[in-house]
C-alpha positions in Angstrom: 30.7 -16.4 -23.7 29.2 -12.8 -23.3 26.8 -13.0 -20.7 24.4 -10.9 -22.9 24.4 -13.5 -25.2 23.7 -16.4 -22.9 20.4 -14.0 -21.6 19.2 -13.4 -25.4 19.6 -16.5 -26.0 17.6 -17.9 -23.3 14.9 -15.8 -23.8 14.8 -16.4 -28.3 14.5 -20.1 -27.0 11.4 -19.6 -24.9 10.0 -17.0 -27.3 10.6 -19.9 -29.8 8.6 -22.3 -27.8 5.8 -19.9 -27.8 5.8 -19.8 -31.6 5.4 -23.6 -31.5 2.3 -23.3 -29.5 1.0 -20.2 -31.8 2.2 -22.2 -35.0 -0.1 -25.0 -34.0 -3.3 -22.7 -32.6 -3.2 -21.3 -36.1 -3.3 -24.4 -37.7 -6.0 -25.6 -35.9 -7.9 -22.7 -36.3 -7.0 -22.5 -40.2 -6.9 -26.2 -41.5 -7.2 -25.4 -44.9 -4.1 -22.7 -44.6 -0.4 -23.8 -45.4 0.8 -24.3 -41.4 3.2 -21.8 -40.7 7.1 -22.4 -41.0 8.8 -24.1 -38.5 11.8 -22.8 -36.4 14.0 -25.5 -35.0 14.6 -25.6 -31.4 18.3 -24.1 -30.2 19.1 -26.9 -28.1 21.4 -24.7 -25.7 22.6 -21.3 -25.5 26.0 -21.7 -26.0 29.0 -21.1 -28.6 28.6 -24.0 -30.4 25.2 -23.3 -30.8 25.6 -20.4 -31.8 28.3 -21.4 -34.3 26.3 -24.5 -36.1 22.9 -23.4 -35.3 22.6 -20.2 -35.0 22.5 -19.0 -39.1 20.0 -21.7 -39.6 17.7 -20.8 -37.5 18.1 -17.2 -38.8 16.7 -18.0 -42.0 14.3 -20.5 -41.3 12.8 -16.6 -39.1 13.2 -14.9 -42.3 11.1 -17.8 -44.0 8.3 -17.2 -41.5 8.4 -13.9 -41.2 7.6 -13.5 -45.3 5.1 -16.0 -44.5 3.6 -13.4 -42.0 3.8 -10.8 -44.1 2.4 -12.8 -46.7 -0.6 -13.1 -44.4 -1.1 -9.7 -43.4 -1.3 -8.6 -47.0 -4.2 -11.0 -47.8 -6.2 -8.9 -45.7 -8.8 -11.7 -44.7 -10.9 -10.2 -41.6 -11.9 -13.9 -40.4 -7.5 -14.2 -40.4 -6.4 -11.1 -39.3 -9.3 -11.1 -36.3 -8.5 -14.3 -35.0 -6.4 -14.5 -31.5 -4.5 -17.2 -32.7 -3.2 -15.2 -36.1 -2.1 -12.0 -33.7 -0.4 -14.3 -30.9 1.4 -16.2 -34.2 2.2 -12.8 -35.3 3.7 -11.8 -31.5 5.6 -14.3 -31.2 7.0 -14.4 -34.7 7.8 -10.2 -33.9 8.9 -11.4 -30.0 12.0 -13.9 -31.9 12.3 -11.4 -34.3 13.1 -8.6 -31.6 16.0 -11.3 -30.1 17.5 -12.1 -33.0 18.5 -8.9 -34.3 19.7 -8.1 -30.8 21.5 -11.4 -30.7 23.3 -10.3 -33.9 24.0 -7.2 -32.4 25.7 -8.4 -29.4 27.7 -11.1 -31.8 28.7 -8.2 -34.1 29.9 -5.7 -31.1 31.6 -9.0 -29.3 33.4 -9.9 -32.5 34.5 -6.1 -33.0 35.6 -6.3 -29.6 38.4 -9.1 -30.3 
């Protein structure tokens, strides 16, 4: 496995871990607020997970990144001023960031061969 890979990886799954903790600051702050989406965990970084879990976890990033945006349009000061919004919103651009580079390094690497 390309050693890029195993490096993006490693870094989407903390990045991931930080949007747990942001997903739940923002639901405590916002109770009466859908929660935002969940993104399951990527249990390794490795081919197979990149081959079974990989697209699923892609959308389920698209899914919470419309949410995002969703929220940003609303335009609610109490929302958009709140630290726990913005670090929801960081980490949510922080996995974002990964996985298009991830696809990037699994396009070139699949060119390659």
């Amino acid at each position: 496995m390309d050693v890029r890979l195993v490096q993006l990886l490693g870094s989407f799954i903390t990045a991931r871990s930080e949007y747990a903790l942001a997903r739940l600051e923002f639901a405590m702050h916002f109770p009466g607020d859908d929660a935002p989406p969940l993104i399951d965990r990527l249990q390794e970084p490795s081919e197979r997970a990149l081959r079974e879990d990989w697209p699923k976890l892609e959308e389920q990033l698209e899914v919470s990144l419309a949410f995002i945006k969703r929220l940003e349009q609303s335009k609610r000061a109490k929302l958009l001023a709140d630290e726990g919004y913005r670090r929801l919103q960081r980490s949510l651009r922080e996995l974002d960031q990964y996985a298009r580079a991830i696809r990037w390094v699994m396009t070139v690497s699949e060119s390659e061969h």
